[in-house]
C-alpha positions in Angstrom: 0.0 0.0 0.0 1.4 3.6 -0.8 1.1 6.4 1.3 2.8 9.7 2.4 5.0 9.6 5.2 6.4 12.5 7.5 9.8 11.4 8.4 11.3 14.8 9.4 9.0 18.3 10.5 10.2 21.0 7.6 10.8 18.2 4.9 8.6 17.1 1.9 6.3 14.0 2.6 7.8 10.9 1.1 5.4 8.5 -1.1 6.7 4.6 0.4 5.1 1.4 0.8 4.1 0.3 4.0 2.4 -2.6 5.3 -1.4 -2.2 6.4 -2.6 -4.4 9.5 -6.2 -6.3 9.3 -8.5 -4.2 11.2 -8.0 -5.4 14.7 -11.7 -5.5 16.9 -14.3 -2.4 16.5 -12.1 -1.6 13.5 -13.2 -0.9 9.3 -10.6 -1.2 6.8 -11.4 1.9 4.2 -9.9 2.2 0.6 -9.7 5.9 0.1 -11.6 7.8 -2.6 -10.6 11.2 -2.1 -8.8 12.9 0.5 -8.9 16.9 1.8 -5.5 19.0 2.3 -6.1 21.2 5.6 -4.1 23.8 7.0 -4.2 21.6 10.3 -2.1 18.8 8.5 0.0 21.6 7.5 1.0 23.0 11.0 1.9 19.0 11.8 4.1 19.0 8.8 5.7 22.7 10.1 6.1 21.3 14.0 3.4 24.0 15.3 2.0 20.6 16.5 3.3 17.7 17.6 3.5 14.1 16.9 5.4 11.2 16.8 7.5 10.4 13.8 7.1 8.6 11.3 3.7 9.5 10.4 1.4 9.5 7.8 -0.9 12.7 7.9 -4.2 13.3 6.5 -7.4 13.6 8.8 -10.1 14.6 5.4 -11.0 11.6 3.8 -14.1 9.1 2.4 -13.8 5.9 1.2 -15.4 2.4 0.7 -15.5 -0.6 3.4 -13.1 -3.4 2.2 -13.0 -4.6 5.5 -15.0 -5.2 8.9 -13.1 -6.4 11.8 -14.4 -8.6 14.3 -16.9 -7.3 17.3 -18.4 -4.0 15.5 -21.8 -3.1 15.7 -22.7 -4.2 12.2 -23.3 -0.3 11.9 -21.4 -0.1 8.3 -20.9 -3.0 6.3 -18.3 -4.2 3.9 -18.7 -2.2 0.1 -20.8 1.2 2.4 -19.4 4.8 1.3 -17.7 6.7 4.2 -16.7 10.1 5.2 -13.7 9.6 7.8 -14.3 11.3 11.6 -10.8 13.0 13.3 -12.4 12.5 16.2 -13.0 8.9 18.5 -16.8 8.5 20.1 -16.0 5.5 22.6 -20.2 6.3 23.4 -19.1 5.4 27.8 -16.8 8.4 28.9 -18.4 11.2 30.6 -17.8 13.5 27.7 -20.2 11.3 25.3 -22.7 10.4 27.6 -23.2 14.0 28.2 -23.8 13.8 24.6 -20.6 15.9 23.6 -18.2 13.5 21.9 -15.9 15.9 20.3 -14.5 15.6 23.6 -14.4 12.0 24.4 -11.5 11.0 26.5 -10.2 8.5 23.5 -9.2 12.0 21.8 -6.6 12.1 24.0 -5.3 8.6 23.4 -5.0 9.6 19.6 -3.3 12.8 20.5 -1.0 11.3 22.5 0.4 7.8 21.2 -1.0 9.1 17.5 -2.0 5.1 17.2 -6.0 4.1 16.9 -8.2 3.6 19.9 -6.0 1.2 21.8 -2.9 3.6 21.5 -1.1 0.8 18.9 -0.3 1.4 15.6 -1.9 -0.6 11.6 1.0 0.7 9.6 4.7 -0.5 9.4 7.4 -0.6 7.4 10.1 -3.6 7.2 8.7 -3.8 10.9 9.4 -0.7 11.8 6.1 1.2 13.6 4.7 3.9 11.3 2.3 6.3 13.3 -1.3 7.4 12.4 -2.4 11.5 12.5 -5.8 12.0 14.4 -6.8 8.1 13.9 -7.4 8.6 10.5 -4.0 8.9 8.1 -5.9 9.1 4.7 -3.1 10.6 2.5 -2.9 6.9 1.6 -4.4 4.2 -0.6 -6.1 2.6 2.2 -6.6 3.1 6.2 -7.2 0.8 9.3 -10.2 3.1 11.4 -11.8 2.5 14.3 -15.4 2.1 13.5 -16.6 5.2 15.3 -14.3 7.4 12.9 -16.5 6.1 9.9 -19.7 7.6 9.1 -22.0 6.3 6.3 -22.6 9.0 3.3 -25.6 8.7 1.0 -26.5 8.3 -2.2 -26.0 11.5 -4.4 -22.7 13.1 -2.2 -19.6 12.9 -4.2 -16.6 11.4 -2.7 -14.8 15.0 -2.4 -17.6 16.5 -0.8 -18.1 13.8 1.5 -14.3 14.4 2.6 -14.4 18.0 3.0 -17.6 17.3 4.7 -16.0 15.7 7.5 -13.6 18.1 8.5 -13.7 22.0 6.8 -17.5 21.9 6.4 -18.6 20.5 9.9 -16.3 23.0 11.4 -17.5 26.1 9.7 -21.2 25.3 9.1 -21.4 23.7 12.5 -19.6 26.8 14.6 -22.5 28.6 13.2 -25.1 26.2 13.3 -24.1 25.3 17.6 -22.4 27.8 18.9 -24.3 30.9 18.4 -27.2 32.1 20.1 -30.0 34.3 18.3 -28.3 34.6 15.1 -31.0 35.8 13.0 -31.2 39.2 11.4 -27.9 40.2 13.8 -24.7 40.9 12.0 -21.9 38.3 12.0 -17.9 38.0 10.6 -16.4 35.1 9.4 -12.4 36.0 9.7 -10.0 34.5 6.8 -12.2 32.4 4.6 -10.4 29.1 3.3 -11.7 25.8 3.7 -13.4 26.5 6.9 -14.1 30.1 7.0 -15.8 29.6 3.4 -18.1 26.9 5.1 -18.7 29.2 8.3 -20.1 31.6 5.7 -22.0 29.4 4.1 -23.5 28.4 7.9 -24.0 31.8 8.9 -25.8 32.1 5.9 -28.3 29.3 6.3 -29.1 30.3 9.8 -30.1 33.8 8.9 -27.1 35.8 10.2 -27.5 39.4 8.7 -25.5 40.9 7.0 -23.0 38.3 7.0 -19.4 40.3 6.5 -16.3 37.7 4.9 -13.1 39.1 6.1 -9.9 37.7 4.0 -6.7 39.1 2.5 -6.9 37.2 -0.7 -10.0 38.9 -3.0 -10.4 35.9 -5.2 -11.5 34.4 -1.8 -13.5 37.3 -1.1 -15.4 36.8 -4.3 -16.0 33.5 -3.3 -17.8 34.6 -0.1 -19.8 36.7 -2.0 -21.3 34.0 -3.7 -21.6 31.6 -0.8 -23.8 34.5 1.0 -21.7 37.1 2.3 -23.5 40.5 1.9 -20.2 42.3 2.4 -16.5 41.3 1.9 -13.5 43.2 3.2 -10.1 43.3 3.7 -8.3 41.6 6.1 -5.0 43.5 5.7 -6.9 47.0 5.9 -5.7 49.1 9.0 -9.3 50.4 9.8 -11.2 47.4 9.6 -12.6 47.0 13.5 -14.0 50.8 12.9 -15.2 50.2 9.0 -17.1 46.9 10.3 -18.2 48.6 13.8 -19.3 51.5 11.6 -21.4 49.0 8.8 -22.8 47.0 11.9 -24.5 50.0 13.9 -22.3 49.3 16.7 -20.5 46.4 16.7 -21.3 42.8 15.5 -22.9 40.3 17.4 -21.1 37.2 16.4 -17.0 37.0 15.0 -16.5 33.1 14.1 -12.3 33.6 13.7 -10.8 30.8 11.3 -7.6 31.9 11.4 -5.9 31.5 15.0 -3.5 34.0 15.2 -3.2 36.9 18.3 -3.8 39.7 16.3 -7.1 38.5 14.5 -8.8 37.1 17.3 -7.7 40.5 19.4 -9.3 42.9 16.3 -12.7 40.4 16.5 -12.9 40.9 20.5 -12.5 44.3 19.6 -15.3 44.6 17.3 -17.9 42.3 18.8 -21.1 44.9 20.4 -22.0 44.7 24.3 -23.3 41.3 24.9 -21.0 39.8 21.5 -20.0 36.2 20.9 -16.3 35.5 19.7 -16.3 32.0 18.4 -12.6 30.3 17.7 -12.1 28.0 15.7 -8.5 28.0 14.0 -5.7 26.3 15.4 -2.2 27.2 16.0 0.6 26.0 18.2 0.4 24.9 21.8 2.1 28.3 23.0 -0.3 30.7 21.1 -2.1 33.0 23.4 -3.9 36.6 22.7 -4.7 39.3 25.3 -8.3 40.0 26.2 -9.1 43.6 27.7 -10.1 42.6 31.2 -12.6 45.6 31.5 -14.1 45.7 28.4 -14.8 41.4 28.9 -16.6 42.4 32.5 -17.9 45.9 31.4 -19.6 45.1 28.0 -20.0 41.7 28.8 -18.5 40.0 25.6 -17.8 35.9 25.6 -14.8 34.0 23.7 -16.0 30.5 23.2 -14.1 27.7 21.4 -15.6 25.5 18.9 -13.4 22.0 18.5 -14.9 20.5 15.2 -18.0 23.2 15.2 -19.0 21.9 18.6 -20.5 19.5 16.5 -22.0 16.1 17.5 -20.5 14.2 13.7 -23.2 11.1 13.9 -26.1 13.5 13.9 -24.8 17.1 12.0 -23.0 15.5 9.5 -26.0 13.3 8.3 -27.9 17.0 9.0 -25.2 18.3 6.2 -25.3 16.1 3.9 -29.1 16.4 3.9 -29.0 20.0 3.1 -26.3 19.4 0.4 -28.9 16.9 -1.6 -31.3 19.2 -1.4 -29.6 22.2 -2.4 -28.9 24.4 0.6 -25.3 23.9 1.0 -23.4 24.0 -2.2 -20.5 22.6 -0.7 -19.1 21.7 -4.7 -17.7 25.8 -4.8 -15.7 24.6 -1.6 -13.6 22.0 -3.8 -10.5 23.1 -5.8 -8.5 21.4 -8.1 -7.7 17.4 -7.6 -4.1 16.1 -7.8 -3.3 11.9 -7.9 -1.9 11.0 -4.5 1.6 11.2 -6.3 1.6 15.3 -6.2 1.1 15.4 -2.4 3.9 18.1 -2.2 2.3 20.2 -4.8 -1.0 19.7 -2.7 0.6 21.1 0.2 1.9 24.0 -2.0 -1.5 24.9 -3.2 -3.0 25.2 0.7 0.3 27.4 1.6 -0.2 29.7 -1.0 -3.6 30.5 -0.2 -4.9 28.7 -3.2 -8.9 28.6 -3.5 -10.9 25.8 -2.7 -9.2 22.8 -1.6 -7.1 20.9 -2.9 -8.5 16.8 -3.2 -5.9 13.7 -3.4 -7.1 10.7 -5.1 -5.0 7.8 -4.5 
């Protein structure tokens, strides 16, 4: 089986074969169809976050069912479509039973052994351990899962959306679709608009934010926002833009969703959120990051910063919710996909997301 390995943070992925375990108990064996490149498998490949080496990234991906190991729950079955969850539901800790699985306590076993569910490892090479990223790995012809990292995708969803959906699009739509409170006919910014950001619009839209503002340095992804459902698009780089948007909202804006992660954006959305105003973060960035929040004007005018891990989503029910709206027409999460490269141009792939290329880039083993 061929797949892209990270051997050394700051170096290109290599393309190798490497030997793929049966799927132990509770596991899926998936051939991969198409597979997302986000800017969260670019910060693993920079060190911003880290993970044991060797490792095969990618955490966007849908497939088919080749295999089904033994004891699962006869949930998916052998030749089912997938999209491919970064995120474990073991359905006992606290944090699921609470019914909030984006936080089940298996994350942490991912995070920190980067193996499957039982902190061991499907992929080796002449015997050597190769780690997995996120218990996923899909920039690779196939992948060993844990069954609750597989949902079943219907009829009518292409492969690439079904990917994207798993990841970019259940962020965005879903920060806007969870997080925020009253979001109808009140004002609300999306900050830097790629993968994410575009699909936050595109939530904020369906919900009935008003007007929804796409902030972004590139204009080719501002134009983009515009015709996702952003009623106004402005610069990100532009020196006066807490006052222009406090000035267009009457005030302030209720609701920032930030897709960016950096100090200085999240500190220009506190400052422009209205008494009473919602920041909602949802970029990542290294371990260390941190941003300063005016102490009096948080008590004062009573603003919140909230985090959003995955759009606060709960996958087995919003991402059945999104691919529902996509068949139908409500989402047209096809204007999210860019251009598709064979599994062979992984580099180039990686090139496209750091030079802020639109829509995003698909590998197809």
């Amino acid at each position: 089986m061929i797949a892209a390995v990270l051997r050394e943070v700051g170096q290109p992925l290599e393309l190798e074969e490497l030997q793929l375990d049966a799927p132990h108990e509770g596991e899926l064996m998936i051939r991969i169809e198409a597979a997302g490149m986000c800017h969260s498998d670019a910060h693993y490949l920079a060190g911003d976050l880290p993970a044991r080496l060797p490792l095969v990234p990618g955490h966007e991906g849908s497939g088919i069912v080749e295999a089904v190991g033994p004891a699962t729950t006869g949930r998916l079955r052998v030749g089912d479509r997938v999209a491919l969850l970064w995120r474990p539901r073991c359905g006992e800790c606290e944090a699921c039973v609470r019914g909030n699985p984006i936080q089940c306590t298996f994350g942490r076993v991912l995070a920190t052994t980067n193996g499957l569910m039982d902190g061991t490892v499907r992929l080796h090479r002449d015997g050597a351990d190769v780690h997995h990223l996120m218990g996923v790995s899909c920039f690779a012809e196939r992948v060993v899962v844990s069954e609750s990292s597989a949902q079943l995708v219907p009829d009518g969803v292409p492969p690439e959306v079904a990917a994207i959906s798993a990841c970019a699009v259940i962020t965005g739509v879903g920060a806007a679709m969870n997080t925020l409170d009253d979001a109808a006919g009140r004002p609300l910014v999306v900050i830097g608009v790629g993968g994410v950001g575009m699909a936050a619009v595109m939530g904020a839209a369906l919900v009935g934010a008003a007007p929804v503002i796409a902030v972004d340095i590139d204009p080719s992804r501002r134009a983009l926002a515009e015709r996702l459902g952003a009623a106004t698009t402005l610069a990100g780089d532009d020196p006066d833009l807490v006052e222009t948007i406090v000035e267009l909202t009457g005030g302030g804006t209720q609701h920032v969703i930030d897709a960016v992660g950096r100090p200085e954006t999240m500190q220009r959305a506190f400052a422009m959120l209205r008494p009473g105003g919602t920041l909602v973060a949802v970029g990542l960035s290294s371990p260390s990051t941190t941003f300063a929040v005016p102490v009096n004007e948080l008590v004062q005018r009573q603003k919140r910063v909230v985090g959003a891990l995955y759009g606060a989503s709960n996958p087995r029910i919003d991402l059945p919710r999104i691919f529902g709206l996509y068949t139908s027409g409500r989402l047209p999460l096809d204007e999210l996909v860019g251009r598709t490269r064979p599994l062979l141009e992984v580099n180039e792939a990686v090139d496209d997301l750091r030079s802020g290329a639109v829509g995003r880039t698909i590998l197809v083993p």
